[in-house]
Structure formats: C-alpha cells, structure tokens
PDB file of N, CA, C and O in Angstrom:
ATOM      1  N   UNK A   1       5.545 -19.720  15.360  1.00  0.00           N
ATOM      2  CA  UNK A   1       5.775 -19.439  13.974  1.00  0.00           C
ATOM      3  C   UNK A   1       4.519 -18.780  13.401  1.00  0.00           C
ATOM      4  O   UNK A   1       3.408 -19.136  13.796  1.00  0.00           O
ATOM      5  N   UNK A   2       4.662 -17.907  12.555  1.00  0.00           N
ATOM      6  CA  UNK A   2       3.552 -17.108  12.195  1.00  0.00           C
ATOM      7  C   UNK A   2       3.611 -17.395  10.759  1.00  0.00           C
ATOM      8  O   UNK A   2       4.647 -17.394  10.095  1.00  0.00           O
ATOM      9  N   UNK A   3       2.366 -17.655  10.301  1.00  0.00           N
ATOM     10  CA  UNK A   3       1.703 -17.961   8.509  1.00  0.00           C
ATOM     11  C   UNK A   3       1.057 -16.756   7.828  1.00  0.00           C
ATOM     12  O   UNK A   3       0.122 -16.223   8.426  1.00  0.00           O
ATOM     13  N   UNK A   4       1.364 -16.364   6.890  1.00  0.00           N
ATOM     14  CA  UNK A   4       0.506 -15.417   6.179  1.00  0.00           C
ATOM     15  C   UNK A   4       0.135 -15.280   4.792  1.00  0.00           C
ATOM     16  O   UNK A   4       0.619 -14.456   4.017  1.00  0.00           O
ATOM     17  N   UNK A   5      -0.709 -16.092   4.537  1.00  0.00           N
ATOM     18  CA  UNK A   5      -1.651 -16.275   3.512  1.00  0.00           C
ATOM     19  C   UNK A   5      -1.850 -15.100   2.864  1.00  0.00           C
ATOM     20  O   UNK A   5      -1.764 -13.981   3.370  1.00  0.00           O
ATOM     21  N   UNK A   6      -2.285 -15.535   1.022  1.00  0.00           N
ATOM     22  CA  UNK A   6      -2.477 -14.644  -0.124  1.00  0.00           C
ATOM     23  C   UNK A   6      -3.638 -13.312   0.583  1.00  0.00           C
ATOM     24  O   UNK A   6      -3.336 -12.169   0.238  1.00  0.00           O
ATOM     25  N   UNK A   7      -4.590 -13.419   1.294  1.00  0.00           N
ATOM     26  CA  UNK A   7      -5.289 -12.886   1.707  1.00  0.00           C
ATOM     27  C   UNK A   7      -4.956 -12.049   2.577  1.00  0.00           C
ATOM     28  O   UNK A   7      -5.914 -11.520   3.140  1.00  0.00           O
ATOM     29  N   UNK A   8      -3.655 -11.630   3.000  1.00  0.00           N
ATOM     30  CA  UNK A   8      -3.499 -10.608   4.473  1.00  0.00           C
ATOM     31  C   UNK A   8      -4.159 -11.379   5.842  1.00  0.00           C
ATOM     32  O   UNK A   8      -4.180 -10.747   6.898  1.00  0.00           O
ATOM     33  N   UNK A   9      -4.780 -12.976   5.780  1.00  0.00           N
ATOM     34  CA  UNK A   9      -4.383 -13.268   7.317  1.00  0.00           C
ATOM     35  C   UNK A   9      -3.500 -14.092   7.279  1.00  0.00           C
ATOM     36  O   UNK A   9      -2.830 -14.620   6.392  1.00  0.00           O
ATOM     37  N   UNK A  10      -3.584 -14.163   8.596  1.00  0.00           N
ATOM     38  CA  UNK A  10      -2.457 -15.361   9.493  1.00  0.00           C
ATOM     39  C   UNK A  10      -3.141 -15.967  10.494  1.00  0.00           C
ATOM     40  O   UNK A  10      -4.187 -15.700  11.087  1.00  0.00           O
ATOM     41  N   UNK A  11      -1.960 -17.250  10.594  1.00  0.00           N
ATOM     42  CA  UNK A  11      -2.370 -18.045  11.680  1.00  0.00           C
ATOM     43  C   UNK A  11      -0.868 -18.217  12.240  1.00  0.00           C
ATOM     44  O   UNK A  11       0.128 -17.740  11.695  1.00  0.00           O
ATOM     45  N   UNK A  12      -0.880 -18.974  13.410  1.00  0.00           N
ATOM     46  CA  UNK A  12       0.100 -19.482  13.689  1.00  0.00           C
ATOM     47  C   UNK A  12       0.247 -21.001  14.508  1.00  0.00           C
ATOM     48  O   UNK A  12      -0.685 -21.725  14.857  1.00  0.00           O
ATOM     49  N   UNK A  13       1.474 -21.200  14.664  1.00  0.00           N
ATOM     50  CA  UNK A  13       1.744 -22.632  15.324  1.00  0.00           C
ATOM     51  C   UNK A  13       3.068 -22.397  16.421  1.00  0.00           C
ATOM     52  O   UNK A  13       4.110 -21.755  16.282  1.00  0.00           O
ATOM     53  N   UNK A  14       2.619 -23.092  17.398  1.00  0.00           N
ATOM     54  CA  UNK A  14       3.641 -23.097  18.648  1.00  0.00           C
ATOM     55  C   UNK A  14       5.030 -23.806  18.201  1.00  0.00           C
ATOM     56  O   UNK A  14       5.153 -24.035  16.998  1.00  0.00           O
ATOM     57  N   UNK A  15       6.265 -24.235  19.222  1.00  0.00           N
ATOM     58  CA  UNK A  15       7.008 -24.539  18.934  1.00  0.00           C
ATOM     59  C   UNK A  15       7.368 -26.013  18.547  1.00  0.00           C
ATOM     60  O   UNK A  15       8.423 -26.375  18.026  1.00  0.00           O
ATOM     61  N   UNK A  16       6.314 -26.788  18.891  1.00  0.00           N
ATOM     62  CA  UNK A  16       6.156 -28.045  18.617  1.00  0.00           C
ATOM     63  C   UNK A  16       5.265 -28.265  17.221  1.00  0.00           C
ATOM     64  O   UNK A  16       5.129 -29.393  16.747  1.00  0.00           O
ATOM     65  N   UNK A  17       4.736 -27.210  16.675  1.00  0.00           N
ATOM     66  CA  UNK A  17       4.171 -27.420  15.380  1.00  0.00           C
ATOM     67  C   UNK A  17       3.264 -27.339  15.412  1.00  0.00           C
ATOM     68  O   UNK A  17       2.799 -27.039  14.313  1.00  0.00           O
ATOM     69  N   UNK A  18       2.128 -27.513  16.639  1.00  0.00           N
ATOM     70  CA  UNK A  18       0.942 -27.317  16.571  1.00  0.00           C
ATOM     71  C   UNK A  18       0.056 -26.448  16.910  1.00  0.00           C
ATOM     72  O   UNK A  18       0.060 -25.901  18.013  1.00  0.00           O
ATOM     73  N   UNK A  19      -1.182 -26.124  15.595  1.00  0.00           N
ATOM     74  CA  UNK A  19      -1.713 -24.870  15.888  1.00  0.00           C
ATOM     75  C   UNK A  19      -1.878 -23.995  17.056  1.00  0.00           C
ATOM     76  O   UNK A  19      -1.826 -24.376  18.226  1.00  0.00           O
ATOM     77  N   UNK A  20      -2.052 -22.956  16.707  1.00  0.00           N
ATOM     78  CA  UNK A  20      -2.139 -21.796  17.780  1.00  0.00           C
ATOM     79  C   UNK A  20      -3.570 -20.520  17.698  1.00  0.00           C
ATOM     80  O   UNK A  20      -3.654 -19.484  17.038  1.00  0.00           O
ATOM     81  N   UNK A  21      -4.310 -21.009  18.438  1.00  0.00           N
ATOM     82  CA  UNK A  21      -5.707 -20.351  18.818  1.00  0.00           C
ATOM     83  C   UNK A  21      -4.961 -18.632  18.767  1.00  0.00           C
ATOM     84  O   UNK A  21      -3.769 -18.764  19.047  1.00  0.00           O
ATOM     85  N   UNK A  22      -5.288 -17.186  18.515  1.00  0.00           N
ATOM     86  CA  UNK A  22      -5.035 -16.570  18.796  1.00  0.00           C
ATOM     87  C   UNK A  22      -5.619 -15.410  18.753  1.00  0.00           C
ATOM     88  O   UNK A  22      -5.992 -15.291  17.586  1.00  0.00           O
ATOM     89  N   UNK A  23      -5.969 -14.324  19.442  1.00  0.00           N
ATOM     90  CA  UNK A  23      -7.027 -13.234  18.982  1.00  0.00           C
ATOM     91  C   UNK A  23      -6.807 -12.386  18.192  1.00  0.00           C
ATOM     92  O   UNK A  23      -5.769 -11.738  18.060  1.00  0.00           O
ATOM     93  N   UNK A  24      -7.990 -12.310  17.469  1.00  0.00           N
ATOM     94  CA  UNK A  24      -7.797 -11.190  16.212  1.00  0.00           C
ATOM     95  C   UNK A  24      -7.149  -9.731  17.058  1.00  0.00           C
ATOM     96  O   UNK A  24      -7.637  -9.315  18.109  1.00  0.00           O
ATOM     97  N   UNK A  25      -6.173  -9.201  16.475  1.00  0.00           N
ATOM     98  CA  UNK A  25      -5.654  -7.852  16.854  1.00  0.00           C
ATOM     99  C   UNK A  25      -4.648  -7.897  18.063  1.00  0.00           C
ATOM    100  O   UNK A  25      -4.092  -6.918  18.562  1.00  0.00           O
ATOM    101  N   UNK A  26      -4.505  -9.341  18.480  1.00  0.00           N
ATOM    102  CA  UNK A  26      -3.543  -9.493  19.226  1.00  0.00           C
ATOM    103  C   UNK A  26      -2.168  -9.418  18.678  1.00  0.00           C
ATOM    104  O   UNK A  26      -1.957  -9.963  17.594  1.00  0.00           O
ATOM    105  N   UNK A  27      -1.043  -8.702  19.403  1.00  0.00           N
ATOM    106  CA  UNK A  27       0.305  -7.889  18.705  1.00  0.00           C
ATOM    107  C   UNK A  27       1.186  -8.587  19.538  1.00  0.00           C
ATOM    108  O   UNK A  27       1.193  -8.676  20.766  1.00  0.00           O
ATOM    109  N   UNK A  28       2.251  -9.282  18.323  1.00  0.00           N
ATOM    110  CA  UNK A  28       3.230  -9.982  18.441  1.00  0.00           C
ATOM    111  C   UNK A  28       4.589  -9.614  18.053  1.00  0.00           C
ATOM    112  O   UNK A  28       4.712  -9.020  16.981  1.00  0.00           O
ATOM    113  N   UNK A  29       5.911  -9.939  18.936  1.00  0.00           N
ATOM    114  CA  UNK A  29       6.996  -9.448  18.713  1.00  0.00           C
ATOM    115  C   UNK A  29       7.870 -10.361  18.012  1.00  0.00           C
ATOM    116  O   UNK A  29       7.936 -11.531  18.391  1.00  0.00           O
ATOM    117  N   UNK A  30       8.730  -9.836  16.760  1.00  0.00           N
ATOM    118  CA  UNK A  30       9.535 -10.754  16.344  1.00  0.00           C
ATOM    119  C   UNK A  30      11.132 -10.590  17.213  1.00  0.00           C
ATOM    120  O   UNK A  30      11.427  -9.888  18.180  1.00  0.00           O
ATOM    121  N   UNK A  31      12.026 -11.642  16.330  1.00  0.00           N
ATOM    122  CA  UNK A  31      13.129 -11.405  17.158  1.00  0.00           C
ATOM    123  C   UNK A  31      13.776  -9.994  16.950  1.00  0.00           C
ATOM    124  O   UNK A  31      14.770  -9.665  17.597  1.00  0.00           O
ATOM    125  N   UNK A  32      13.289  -9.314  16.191  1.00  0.00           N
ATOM    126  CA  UNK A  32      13.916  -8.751  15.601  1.00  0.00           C
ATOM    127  C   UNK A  32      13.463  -7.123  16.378  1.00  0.00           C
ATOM    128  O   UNK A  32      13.989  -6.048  16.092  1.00  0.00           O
ATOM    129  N   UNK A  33      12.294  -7.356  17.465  1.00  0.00           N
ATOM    130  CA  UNK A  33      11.626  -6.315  18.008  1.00  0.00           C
ATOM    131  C   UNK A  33      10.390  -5.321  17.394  1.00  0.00           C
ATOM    132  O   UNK A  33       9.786  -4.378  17.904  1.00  0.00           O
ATOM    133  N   UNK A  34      10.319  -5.814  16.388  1.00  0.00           N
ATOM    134  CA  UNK A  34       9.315  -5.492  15.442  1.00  0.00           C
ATOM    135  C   UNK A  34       8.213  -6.136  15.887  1.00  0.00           C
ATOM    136  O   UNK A  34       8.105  -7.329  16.171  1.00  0.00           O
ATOM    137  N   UNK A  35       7.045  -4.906  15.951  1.00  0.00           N
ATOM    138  CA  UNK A  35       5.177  -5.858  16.297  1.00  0.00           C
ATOM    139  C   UNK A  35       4.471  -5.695  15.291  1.00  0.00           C
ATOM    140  O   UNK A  35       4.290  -4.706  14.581  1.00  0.00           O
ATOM    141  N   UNK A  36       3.935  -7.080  15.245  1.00  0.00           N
ATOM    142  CA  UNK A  36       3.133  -7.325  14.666  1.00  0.00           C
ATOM    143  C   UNK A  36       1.551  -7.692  14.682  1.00  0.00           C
ATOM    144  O   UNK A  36       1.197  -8.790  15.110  1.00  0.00           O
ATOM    145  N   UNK A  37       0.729  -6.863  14.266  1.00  0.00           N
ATOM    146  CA  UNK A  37      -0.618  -6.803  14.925  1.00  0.00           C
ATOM    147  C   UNK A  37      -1.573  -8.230  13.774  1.00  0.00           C
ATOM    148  O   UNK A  37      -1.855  -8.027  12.594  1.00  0.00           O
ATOM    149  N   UNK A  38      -1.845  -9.360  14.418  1.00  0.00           N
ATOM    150  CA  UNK A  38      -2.640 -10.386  14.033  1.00  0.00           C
ATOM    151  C   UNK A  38      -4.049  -9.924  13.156  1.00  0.00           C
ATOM    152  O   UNK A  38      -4.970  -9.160  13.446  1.00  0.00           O
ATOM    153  N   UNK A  39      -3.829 -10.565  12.232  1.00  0.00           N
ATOM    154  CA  UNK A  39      -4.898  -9.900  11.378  1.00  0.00           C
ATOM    155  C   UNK A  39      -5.671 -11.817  11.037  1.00  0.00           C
ATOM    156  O   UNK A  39      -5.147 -12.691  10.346  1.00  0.00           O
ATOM    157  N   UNK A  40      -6.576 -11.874  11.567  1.00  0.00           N
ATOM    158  CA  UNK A  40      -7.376 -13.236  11.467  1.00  0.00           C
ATOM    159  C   UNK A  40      -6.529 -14.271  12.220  1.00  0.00           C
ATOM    160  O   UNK A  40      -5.353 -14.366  12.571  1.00  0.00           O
ATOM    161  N   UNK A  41      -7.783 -15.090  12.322  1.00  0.00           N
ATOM    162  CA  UNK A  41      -6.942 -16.154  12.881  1.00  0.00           C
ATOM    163  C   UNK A  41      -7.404 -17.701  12.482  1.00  0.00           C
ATOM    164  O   UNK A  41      -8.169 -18.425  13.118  1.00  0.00           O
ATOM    165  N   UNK A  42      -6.605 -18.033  11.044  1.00  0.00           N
ATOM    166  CA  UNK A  42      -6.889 -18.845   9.994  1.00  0.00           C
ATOM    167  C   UNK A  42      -6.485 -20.316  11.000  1.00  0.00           C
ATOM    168  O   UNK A  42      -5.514 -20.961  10.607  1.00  0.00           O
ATOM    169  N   UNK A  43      -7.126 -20.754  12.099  1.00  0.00           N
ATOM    170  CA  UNK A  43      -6.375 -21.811  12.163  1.00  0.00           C
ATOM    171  C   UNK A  43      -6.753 -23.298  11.381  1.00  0.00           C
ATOM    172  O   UNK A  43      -6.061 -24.297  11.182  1.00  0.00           O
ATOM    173  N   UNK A  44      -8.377 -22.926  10.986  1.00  0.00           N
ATOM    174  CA  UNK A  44      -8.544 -24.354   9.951  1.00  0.00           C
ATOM    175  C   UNK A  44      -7.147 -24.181   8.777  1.00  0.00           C
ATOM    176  O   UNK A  44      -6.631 -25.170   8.256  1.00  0.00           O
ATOM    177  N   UNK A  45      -6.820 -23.168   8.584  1.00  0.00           N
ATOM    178  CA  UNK A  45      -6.207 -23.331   7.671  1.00  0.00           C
ATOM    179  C   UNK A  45      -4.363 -23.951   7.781  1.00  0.00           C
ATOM    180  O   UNK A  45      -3.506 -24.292   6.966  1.00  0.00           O
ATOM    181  N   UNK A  46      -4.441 -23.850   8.971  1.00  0.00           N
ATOM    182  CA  UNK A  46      -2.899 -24.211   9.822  1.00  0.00           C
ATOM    183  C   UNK A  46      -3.243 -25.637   9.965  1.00  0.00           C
ATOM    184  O   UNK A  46      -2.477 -26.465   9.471  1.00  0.00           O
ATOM    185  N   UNK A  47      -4.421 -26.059  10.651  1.00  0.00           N
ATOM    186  CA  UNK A  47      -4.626 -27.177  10.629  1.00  0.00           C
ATOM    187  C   UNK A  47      -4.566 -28.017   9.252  1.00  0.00           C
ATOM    188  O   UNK A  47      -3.536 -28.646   9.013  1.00  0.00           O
ATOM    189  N   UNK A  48      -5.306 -28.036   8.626  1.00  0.00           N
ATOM    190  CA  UNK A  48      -5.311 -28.496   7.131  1.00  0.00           C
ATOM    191  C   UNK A  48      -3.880 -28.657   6.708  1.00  0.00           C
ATOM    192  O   UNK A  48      -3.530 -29.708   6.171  1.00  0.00           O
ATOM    193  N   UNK A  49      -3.201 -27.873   6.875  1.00  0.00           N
ATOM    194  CA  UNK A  49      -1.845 -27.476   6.068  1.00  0.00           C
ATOM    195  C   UNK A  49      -1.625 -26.804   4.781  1.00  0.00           C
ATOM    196  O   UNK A  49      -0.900 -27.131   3.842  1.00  0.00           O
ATOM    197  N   UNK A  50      -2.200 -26.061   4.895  1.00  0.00           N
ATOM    198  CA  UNK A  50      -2.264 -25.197   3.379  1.00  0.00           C
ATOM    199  C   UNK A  50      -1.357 -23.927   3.825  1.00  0.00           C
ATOM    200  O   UNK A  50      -0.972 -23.198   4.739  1.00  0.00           O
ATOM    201  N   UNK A  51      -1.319 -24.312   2.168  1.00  0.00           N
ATOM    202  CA  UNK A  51       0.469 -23.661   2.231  1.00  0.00           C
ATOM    203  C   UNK A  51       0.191 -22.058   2.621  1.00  0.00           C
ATOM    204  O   UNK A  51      -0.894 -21.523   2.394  1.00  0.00           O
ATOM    205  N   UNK A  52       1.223 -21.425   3.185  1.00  0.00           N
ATOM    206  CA  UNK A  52       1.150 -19.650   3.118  1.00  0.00           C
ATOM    207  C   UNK A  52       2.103 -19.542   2.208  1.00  0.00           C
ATOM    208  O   UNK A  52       2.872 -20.403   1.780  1.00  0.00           O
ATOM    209  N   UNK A  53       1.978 -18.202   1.890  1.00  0.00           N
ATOM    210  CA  UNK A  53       3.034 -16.967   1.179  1.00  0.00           C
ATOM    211  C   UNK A  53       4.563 -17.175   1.015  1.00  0.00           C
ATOM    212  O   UNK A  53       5.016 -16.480   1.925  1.00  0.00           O
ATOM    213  N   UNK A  54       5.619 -17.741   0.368  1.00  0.00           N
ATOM    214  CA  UNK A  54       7.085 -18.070   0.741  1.00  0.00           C
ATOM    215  C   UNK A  54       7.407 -16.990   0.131  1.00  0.00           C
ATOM    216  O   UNK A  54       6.866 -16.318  -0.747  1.00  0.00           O
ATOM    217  N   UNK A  55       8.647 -16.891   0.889  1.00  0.00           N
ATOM    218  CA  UNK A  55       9.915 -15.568   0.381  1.00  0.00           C
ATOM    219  C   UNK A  55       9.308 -14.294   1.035  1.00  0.00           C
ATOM    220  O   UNK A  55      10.213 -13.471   1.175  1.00  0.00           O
ATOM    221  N   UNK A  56       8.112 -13.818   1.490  1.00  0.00           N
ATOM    222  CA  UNK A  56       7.331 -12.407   2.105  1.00  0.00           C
ATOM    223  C   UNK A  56       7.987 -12.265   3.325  1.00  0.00           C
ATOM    224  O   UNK A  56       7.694 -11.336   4.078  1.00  0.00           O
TER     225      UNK A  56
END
C-alpha cells in the first residue's frame, strides 16, 4: 500500500500492514499498470501513523 503525504512524499506498508523500507526513485506498478516513481521514503512517518492525503 502506498501513502502520500501533504508534502509530495510517500511511504509505504506491505500486505500485512507493516512498514516498508524503500529506495528513493524506486518505480512501482499499480494494478492498474501505471508507474509510479517513489519520491522519499517517510517511513517514521508510516510508523508513527500519521495520517496521508484521503480522496488523491
């Protein structure tokens, strides 16, 4: 699952919920076939639980 905060980064979390280490500029596919190129990698902030962006 991918997070994206007021700021233009993200973090993410695996399928069990828990954070996900990931490299800056590393490019990810949705289901949808669309990539997406990782811009930060907020995971204190995944950890913590602070909220991202809803409805974007």
């Amino acid at each position: 699952m991918l997070y994206i905060f007021e700021d233009g980064k993200m973090g993410t979390k695996d399928k069990f919920g828990r954070p996900l280490t990931m490299r800056q500029g590393e490019v990810m596919e949705t289901k949808e076939r669309k990539k997406i190129e990782l811009a930060g990698n907020e995971l204190w902030r995944i950890e913590r639980g602070l909220e991202p962006l809803r409805g974007r």
